[in-house]
Chimera marker file (.cmm) of the C-alpha trace (Angstrom):
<marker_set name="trace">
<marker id="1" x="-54.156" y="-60.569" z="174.679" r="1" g="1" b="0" radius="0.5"/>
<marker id="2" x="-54.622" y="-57.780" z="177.379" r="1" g="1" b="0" radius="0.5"/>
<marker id="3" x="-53.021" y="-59.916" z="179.822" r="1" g="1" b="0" radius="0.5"/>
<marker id="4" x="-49.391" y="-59.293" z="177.700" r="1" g="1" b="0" radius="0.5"/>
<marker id="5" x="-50.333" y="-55.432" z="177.224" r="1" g="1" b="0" radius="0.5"/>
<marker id="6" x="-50.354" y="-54.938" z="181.227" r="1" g="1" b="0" radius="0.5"/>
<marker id="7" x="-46.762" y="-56.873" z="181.660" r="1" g="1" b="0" radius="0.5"/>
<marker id="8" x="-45.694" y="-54.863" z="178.694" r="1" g="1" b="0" radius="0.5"/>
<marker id="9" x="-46.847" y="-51.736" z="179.830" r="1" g="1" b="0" radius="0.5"/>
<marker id="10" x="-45.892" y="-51.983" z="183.303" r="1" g="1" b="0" radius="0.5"/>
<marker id="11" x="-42.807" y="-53.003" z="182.451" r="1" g="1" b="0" radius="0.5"/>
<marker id="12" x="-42.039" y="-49.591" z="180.173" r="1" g="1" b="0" radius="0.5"/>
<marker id="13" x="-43.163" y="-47.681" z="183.257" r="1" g="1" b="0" radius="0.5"/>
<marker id="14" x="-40.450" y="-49.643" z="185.012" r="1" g="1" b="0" radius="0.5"/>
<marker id="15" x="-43.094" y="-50.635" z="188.021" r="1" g="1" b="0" radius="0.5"/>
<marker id="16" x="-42.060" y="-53.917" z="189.737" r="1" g="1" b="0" radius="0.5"/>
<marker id="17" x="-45.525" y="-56.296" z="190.144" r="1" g="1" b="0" radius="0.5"/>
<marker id="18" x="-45.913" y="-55.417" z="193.859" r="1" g="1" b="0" radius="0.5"/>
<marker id="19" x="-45.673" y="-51.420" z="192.972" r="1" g="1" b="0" radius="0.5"/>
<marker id="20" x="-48.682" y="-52.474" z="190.422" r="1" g="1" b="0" radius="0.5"/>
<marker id="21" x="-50.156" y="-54.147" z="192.852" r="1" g="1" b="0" radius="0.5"/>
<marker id="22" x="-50.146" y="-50.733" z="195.746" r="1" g="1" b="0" radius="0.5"/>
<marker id="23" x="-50.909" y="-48.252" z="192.938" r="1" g="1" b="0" radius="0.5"/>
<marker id="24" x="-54.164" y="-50.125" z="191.481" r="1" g="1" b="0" radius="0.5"/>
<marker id="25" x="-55.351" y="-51.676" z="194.870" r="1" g="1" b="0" radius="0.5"/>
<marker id="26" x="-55.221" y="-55.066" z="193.403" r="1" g="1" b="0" radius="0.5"/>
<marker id="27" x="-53.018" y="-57.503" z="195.359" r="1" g="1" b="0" radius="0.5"/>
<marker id="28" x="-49.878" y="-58.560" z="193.584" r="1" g="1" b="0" radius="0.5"/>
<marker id="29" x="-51.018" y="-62.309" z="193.447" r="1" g="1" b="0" radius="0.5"/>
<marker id="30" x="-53.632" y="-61.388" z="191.162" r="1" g="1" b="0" radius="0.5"/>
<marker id="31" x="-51.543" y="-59.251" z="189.532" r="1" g="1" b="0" radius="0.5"/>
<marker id="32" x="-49.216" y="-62.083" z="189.006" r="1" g="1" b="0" radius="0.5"/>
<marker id="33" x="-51.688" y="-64.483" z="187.562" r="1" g="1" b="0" radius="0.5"/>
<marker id="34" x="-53.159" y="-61.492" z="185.086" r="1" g="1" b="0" radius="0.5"/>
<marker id="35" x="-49.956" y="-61.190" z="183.592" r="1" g="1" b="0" radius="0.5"/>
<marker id="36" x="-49.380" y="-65.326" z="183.502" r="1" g="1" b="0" radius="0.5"/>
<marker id="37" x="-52.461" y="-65.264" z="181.399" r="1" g="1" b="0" radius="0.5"/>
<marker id="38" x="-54.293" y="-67.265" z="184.416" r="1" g="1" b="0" radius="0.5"/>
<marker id="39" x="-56.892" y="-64.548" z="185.175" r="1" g="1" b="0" radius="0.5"/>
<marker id="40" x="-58.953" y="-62.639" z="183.254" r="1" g="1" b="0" radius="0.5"/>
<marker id="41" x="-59.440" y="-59.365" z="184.771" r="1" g="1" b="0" radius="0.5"/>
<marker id="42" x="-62.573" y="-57.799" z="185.197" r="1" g="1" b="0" radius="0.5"/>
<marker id="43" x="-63.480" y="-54.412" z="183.165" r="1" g="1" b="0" radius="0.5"/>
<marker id="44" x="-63.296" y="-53.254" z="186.458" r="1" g="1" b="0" radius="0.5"/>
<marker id="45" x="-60.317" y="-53.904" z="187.787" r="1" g="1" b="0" radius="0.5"/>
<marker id="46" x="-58.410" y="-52.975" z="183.964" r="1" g="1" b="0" radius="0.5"/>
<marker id="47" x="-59.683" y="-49.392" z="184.755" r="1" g="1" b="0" radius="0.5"/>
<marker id="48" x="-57.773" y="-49.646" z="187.950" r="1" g="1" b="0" radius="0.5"/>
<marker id="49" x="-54.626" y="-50.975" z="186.566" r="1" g="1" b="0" radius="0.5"/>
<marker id="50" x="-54.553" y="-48.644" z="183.639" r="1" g="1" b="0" radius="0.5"/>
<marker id="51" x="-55.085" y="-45.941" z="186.121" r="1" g="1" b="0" radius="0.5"/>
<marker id="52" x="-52.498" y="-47.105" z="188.263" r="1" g="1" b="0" radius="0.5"/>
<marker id="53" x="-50.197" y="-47.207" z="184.609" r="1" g="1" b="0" radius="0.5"/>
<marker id="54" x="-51.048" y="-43.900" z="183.775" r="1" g="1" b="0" radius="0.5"/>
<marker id="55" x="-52.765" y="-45.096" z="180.823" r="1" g="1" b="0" radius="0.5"/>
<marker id="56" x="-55.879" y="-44.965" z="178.777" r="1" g="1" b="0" radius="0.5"/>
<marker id="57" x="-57.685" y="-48.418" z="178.471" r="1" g="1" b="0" radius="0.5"/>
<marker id="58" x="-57.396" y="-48.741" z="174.737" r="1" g="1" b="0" radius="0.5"/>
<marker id="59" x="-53.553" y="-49.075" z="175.274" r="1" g="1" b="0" radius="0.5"/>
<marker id="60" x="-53.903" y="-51.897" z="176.997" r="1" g="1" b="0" radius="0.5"/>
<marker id="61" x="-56.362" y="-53.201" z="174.097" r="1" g="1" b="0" radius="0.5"/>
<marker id="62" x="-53.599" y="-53.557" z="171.242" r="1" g="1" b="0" radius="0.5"/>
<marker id="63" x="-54.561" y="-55.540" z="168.286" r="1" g="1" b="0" radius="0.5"/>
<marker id="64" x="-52.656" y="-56.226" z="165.239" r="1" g="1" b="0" radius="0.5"/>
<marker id="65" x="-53.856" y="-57.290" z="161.807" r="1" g="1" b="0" radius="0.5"/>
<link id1="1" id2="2" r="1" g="1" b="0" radius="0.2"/>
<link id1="2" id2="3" r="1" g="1" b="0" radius="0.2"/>
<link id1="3" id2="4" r="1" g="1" b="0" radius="0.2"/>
<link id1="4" id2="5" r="1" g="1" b="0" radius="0.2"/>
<link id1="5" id2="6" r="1" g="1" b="0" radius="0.2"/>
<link id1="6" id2="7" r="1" g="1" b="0" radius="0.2"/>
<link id1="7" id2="8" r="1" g="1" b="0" radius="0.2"/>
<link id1="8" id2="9" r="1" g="1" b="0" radius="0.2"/>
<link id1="9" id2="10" r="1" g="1" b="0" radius="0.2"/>
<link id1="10" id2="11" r="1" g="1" b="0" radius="0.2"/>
<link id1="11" id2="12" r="1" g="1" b="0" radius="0.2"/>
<link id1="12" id2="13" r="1" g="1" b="0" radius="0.2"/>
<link id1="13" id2="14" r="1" g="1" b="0" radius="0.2"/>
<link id1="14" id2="15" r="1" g="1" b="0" radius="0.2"/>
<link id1="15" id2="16" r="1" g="1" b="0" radius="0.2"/>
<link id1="16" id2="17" r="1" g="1" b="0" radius="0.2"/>
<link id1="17" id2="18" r="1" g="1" b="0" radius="0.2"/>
<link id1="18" id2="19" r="1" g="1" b="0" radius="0.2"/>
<link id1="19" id2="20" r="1" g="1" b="0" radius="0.2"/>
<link id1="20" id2="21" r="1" g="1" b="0" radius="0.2"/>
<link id1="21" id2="22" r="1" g="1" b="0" radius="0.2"/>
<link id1="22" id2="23" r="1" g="1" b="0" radius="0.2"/>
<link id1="23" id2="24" r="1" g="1" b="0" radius="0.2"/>
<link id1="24" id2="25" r="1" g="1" b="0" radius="0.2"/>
<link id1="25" id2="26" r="1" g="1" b="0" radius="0.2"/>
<link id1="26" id2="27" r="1" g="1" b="0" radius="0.2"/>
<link id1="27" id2="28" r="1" g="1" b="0" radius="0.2"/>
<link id1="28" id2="29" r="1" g="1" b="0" radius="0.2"/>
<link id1="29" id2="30" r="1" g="1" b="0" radius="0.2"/>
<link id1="30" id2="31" r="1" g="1" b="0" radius="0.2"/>
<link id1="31" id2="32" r="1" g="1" b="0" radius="0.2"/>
<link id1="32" id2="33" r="1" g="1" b="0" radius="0.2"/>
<link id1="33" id2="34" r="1" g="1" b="0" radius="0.2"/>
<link id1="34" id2="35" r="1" g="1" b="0" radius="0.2"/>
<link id1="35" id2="36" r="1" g="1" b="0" radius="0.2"/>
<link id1="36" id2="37" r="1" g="1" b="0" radius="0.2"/>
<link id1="37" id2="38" r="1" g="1" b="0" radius="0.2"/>
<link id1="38" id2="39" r="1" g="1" b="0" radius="0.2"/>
<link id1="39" id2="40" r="1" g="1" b="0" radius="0.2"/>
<link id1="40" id2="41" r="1" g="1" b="0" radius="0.2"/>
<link id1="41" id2="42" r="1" g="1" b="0" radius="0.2"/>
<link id1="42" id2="43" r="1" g="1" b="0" radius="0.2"/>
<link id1="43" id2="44" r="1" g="1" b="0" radius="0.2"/>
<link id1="44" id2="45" r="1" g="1" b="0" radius="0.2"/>
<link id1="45" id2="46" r="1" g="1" b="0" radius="0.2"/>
<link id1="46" id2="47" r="1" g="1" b="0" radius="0.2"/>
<link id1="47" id2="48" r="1" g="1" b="0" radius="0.2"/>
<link id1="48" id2="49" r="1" g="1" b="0" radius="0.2"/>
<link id1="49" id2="50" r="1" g="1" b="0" radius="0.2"/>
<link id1="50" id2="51" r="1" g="1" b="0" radius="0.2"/>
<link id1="51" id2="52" r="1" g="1" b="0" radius="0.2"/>
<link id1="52" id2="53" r="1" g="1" b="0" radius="0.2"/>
<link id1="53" id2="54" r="1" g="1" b="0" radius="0.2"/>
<link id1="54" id2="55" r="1" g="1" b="0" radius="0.2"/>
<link id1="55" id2="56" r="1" g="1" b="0" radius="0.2"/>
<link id1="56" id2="57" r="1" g="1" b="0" radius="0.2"/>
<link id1="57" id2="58" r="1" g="1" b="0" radius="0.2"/>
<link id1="58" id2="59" r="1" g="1" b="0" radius="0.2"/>
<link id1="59" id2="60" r="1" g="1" b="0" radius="0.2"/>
<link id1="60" id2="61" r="1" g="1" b="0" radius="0.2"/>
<link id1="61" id2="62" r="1" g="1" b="0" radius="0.2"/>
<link id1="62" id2="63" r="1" g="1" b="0" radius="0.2"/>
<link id1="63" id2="64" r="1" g="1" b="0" radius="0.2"/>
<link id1="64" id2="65" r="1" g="1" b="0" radius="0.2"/>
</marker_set>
């Protein structure tokens, strides 16, 4: 699920959920609930935070068989 991919990813980076939250422009409630697996986010907002990780999309995208 993307939702673990951002925590995990933003975790390696060793950003805190508010400095997610500055660097992609999304507020750190939504933030929050992406990573709780209550939101969904938007293709849209993905871009930003994998911008904001420093990331291509497809990391975020992890499957395994």
């Amino acid at each position: 699920m993307i939702t673990f991919f951002i925590k995990e990813k933003r975790i390696e980076k060793n950003l805190s959920p508010a400095e997610l939250s500055v660097l992609s422009g999304i507020s750190k409630s939504h933030i929050s609930l992406i990573e709780a697996g209550k939101r969904t986010p938007s293709l849209d907002k993905i871009h930003y935070i994998a911008r904001a990780l420093n990331c291509p999309i497809s990391e975020l995208y992890k499957f395994s068989p």
